[in-house]
GUTI-930491 format. One record per residue: z, x, y of N, C-alpha, C in turn; residue in three letters. Coordinates in steps of 0.02 Angstrom, whole numbers, plus 50000, padded with zeros to 5 digits. Layout:
ZXYZXYZXYALA...
END
This chain:
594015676051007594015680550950593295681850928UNK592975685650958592005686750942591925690550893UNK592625693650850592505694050796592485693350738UNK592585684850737592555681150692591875678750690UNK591455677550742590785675550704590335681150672UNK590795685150643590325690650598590595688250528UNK591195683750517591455681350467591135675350435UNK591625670550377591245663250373591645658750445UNK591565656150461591625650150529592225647050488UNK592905642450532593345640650538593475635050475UNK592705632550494592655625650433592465628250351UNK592135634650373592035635750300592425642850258UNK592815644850300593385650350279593815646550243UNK593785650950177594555649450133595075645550160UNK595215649550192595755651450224596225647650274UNK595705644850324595665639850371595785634250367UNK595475630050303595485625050266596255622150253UNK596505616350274596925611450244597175613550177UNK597695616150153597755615350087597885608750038UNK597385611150006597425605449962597475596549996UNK597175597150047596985591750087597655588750124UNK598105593750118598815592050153598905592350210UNK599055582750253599175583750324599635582350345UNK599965588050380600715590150384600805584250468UNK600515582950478600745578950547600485569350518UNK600335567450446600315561250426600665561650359UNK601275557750370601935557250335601635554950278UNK601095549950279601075544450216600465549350170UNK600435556550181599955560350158600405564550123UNK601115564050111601685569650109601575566450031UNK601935570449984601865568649907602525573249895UNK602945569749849603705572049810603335577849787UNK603605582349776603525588649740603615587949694UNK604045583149640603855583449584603395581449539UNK603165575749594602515573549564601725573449595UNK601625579849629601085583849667600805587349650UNK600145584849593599605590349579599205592649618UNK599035601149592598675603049625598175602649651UNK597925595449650597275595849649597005588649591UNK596685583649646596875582049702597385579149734UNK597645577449784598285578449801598315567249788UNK598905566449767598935559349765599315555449826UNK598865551049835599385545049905600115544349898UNK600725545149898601215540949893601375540349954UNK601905536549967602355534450012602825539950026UNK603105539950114603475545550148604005543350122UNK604175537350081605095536150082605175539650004UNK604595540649975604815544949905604675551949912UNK604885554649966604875561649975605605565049939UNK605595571349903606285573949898606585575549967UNK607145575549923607785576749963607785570450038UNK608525569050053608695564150083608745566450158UNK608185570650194608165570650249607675567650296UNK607755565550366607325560750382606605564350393UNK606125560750384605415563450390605355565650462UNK605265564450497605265566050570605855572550591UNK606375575450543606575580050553606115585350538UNK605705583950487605245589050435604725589750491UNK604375587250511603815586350571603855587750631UNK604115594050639604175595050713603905602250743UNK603875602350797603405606150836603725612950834UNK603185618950825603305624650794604135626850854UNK604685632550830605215634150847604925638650917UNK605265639750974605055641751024605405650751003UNK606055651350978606295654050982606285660750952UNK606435667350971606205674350933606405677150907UNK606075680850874606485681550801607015688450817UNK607585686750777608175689550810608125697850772UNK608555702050796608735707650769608755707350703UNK608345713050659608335712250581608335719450568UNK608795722850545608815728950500608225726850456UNK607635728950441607165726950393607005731050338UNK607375738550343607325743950322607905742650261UNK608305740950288609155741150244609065736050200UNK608585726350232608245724050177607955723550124UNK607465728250144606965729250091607255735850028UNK607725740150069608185742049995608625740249943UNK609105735050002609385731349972609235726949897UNK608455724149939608055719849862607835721849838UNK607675727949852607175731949799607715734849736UNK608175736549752608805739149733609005732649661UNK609075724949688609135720349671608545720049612UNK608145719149623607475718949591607505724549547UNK607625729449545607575734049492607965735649441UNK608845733649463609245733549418609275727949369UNK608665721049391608555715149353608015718749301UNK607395720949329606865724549284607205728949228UNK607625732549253607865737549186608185734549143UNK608565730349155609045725749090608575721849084UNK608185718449099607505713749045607265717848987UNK606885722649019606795728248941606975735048911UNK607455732348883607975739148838607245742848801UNK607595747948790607115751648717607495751448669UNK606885746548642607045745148572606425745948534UNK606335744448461605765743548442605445738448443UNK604885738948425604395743948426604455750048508UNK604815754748478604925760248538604315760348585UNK603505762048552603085762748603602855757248644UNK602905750148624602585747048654603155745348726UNK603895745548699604295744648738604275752648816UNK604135756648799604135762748838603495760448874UNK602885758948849602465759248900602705755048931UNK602855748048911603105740348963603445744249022UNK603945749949001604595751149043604125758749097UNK603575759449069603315766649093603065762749150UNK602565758249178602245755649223602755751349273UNK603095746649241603735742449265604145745249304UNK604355751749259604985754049315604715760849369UNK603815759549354603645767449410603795766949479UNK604025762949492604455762549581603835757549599UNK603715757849678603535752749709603835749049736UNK603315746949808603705744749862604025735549825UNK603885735049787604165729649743604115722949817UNK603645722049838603265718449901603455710149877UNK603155709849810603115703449798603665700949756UNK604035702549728604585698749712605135697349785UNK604935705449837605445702949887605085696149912UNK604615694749940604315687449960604605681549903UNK604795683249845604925678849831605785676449841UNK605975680349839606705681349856606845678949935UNK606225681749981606485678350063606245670950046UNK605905669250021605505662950022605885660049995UNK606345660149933606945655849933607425655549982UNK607585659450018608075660650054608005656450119UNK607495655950136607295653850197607245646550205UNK606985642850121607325635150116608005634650110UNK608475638950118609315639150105609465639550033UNK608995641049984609105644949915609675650249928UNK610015651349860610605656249860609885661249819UNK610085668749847609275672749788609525674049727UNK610035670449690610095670849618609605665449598UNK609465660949627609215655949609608405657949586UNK608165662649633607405666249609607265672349588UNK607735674749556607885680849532607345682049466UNK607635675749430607045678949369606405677249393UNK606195670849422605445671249442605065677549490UNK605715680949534605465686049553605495695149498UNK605665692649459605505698749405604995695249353UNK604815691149357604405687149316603625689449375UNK603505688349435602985690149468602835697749470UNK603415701249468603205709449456603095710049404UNK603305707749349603005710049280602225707149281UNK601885701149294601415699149291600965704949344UNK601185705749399600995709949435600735717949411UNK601205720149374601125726849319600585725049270UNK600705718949231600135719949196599475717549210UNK599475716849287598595716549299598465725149342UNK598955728749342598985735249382598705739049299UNK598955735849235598755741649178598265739949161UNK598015734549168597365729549153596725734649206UNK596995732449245596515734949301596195741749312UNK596525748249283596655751849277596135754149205UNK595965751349169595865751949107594965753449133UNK594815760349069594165760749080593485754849074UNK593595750649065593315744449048593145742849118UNK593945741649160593865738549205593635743949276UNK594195743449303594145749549375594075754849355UNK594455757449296594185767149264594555771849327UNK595325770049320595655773349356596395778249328UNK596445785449350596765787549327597545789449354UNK597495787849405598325788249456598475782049474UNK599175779649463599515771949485600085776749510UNK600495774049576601045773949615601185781849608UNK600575786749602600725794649602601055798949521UNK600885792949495600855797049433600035790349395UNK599925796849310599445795749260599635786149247UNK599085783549253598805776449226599195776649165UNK599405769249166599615768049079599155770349026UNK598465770749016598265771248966598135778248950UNK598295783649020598215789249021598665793048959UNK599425787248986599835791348954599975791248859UNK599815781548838599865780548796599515777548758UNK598655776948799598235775948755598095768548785UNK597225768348774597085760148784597325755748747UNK597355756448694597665751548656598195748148658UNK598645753748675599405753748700599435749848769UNK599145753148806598895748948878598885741648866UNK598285741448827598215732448830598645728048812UNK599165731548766599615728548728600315726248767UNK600295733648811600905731348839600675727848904UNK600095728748933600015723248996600055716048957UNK600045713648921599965708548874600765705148839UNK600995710448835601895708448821602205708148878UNK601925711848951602435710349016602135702349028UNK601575701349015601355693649031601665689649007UNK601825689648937602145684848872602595684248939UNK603125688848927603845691248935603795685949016UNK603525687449058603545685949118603705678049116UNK603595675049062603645666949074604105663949034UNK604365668748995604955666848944605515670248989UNK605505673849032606275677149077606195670049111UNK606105666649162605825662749202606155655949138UNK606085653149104605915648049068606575648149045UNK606945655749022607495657648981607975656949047UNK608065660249082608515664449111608755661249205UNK608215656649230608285653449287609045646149271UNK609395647449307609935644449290610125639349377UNK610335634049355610425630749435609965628749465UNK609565627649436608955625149467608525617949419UNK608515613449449608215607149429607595607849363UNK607485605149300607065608449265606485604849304UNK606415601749314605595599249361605595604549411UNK605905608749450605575611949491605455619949434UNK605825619949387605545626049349605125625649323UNK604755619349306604205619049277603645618449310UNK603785616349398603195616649419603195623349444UNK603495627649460603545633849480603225638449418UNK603285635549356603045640849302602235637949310UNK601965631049316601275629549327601095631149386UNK601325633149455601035636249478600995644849466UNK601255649549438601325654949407600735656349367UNK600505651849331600255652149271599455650349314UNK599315645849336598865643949376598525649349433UNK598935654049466598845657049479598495664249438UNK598875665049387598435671749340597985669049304UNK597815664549279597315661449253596645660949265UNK596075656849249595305657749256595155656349334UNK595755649249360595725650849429595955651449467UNK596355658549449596605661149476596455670949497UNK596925674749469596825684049460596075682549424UNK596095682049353595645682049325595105679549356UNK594895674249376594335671949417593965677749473UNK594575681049500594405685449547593945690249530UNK594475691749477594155699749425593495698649387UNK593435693549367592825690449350592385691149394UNK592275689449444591665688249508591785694749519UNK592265698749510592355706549523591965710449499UNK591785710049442591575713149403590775710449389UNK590775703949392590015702149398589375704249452UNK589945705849531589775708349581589395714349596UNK589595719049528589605725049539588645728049543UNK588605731249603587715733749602587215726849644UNK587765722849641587505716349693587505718049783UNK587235712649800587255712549896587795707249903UNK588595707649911588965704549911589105704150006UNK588985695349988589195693750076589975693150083UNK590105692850143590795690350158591125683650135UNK590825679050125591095675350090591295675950025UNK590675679149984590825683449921591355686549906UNK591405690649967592135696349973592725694349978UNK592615686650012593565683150016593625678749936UNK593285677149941593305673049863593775678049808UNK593415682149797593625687949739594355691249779UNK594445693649824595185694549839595715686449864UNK595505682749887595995677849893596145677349807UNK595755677949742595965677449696596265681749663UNK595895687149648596155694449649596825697749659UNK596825694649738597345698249754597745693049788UNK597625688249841598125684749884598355679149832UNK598075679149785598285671949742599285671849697UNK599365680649686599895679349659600465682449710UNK600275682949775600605686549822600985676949864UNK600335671249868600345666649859601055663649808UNK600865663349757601215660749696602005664549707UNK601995671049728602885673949720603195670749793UNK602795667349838603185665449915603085658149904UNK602675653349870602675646349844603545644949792UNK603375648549729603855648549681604485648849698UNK604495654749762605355656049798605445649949813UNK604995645849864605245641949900605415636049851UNK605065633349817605185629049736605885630249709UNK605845637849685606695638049659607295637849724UNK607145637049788607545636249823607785629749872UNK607535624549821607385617849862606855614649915UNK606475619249919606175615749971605755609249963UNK605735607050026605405601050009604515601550012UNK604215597250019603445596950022603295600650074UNK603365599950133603075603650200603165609950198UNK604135612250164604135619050180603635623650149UNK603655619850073603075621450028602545625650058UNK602075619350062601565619350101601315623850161UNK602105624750211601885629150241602035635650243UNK602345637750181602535644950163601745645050120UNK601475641050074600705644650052600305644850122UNK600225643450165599825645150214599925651950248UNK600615652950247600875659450264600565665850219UNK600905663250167600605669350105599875670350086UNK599445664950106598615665850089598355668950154UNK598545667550205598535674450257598835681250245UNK599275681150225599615687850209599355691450129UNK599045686650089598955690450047598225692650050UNK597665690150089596935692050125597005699650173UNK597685698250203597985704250262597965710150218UNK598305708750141598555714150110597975718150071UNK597485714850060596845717850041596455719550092UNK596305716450138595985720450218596165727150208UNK597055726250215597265732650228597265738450192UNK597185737850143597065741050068596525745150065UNK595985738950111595205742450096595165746450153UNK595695743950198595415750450277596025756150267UNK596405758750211596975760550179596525766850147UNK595935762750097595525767550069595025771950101UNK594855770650145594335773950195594955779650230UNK595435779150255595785784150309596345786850281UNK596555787550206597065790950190596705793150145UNK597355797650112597125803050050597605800249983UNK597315800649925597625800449881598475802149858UNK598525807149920599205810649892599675802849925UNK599465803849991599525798450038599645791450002UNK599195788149972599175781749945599575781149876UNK599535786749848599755787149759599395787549713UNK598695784449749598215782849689597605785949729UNK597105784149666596205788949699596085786149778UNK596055788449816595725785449871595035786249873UNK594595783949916594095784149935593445780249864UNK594005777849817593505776849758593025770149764UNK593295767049812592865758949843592025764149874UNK592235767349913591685770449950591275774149900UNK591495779049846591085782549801590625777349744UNK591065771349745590795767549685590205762249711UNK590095762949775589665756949830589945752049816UNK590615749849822590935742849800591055742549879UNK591105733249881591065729649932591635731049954UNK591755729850036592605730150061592555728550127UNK593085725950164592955724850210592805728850262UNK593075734150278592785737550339591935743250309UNK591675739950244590935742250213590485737050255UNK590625730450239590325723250285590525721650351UNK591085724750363591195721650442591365727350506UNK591295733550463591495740850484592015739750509UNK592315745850531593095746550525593595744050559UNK593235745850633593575740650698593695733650703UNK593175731050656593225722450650593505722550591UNK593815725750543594195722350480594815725350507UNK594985728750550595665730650590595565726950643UNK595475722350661595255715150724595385709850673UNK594965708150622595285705850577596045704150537UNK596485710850524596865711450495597435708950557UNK597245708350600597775708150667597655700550665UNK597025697550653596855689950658597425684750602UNK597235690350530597645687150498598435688150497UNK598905691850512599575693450544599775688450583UNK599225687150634599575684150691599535674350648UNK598985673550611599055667550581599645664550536UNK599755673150504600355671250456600865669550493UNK601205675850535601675672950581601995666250601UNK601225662450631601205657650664601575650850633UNK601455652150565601725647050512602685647550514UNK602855654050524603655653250525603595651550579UNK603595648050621603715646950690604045638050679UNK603905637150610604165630450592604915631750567UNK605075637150568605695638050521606355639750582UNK606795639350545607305644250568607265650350573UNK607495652550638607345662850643607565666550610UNK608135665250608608625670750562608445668950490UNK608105663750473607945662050379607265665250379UNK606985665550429606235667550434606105673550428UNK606685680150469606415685950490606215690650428UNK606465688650386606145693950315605345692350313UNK605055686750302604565685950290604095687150362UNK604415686650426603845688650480604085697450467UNK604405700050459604335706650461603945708450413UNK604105705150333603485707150301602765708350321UNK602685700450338602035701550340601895707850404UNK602245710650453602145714850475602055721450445UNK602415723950389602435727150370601705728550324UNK601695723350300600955722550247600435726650293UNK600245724250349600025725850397599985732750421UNK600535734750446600345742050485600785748450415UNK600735744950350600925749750296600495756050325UNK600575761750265600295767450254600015768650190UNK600395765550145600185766250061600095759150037UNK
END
């Protein structure tokens, strides 16, 4: 792969790195999920692992087998379908009428609704029923919306088209903007807290601390921060993964972690669904930035070409175009690699995703 040494090297990529110092082939390194902070990870013993299956079932050598026939098309309507009829009954209009209309103006503007489905396969795929992550996956799109009205705001990016129609604040004012990116946030952790039913309260609570951890200083915010500090700087590639693994792969991360949480999984599956998703959510900004260079606005929904007019960093700006599309194929084939631990038929939503992330259009 010779075009990775235009990148950071194996040992010092994000990405590459052990999470959280977790070694999936030394049992006595495994930690209960309920009692596994993020950081740093604590010693226990393999016999206090959840759930009563043998360790050496959990530890085994990736699945040989391929991934079977998947309507992926009829999927992704299906949940999107799912996902939206949950979004509209969360917020009625009521009063305060405006703040509730903008919540519902950005929320319900369509969208490939990407990340709640990850969260929905990602339960599914530990043998979760997807009622079980239903609200955490309308809990990640709402959080999701309000860093889209956030972001959006002349302060920040100074953008006037989201999903092919006028920016929230276009329509109802910054003020209004901030307010309601700010009530889908509230809201996002009280549906989740309120409304998740059947599910162990220790894993809802670590599912809401990782949620929360994720949008936080280090997390979105952290990103947007170095985002914005960046700006008129000589930003290297390491620079450039930092601010999107946070930015952007961190809550794409958090909606395929959380599934798997509300769906039983144990430590490993954990573990190796975030490895999946921190490739896939690096993939999804690659693709974004080589998205902005070769389509048109009508095309995307939103301004194109505004990375290139503004001299903001991106990947195919630092690695030109052929190597962040060499790239984007690097990271696909990594994500992949991680279901290869799973079952096929529990898996194929999430390897088609991440395919899809991949050779999208918008």
């Amino acid at each position: 792969m010779a075009f990775l040494t235009t990148i950071p090297s194996n040992e010092t990529l994000v990405l590459l790195k052990p999470i959280f110092g977790t070694d999936l082939k030394n049992p006595s390194s495994i930690t209960p999920f309920s009692h596994y902070p993020k950081t740093p990870p604590t010693k226990i013993q393999a016999t206090n692992v959840v759930h009563s299956i043998q360790i050496q079932d959990l530890i085994t050598k990736p699945r040989k087998n391929t991934v079977p026939e998947f309507q992926f098309d009829d999927y992704m309507v299906k949940k999107a379908k799912t996902v939206n009829k949950a979004l509209e009954e969360i917020i009625p209009l009521q009063k305060p009428i405006i703040i509730h209309e903008a919540m519902r103006y950005s929320l319900l503007a369509g969208g490939k609704r990407v990340r709640p489905v990850l969260c929905l396969a990602a339960c599914e795929l530990v043998g979760g029923g997807e009622a079980l992550a239903i609200p955490m996956a309308c809990a990640v799109e709402m959080i999701h919306t309000m860093s889209l009205i956030h972001d959006d705001l002349p302060c920040m990016d100074n953008d006037d088209l989201r999903r092919g129609k006028p920016t929230n604040h276009k329509v109802f004012g910054e003020e209004t903007a901030v307010l309601a990116g700010d009530a889908l946030l509230a809201l996002a952790f009280e549906h989740v807290a309120a409304r998740t039913s059947n599910v162990a309260s220790g894993r809802v609570v670590k599912a809401i601390a990782e949620l929360a951890t994720a949008v936080g200083s280090e997390g979105l915010v952290a990103g947007q921060i170095v985002d914005i500090c960046s700006e008129g700087k000589d930003v290297t590639l390491k620079d450039l993964e930092y601010i999107h693994v946070h930015k952007t792969s961190v809550l794409l991360e958090a909606a395929v972690v959380c599934g798997a949480i509300m769906g039983g999984g144990n430590m490993i599956d954990v573990e190796r669904v975030r490895k999946y998703a921190r490739y896939i959510g690096l993939l999804f900004q690659v693709v974004d930035d080589i998205l902005d260079v070769t389509k048109s606005s009508k095309e995307l929904g939103k301004t194109a070409g505004k990375d290139l007019a503004t001299n903001k960093a991106t990947y195919p700006k630092l690695m030109g175009l052929s190597r962040a599309k060499k790239f984007a194929a690097e990271l696909v084939g990594r994500a992949v690699e991680e279901l290869r631990y799973f079952d096929a038929a529990r898996a194929a939503p999430l390897y088609h995703l991440a395919n899809y992330i991949a050779y999208r259009s918008n």
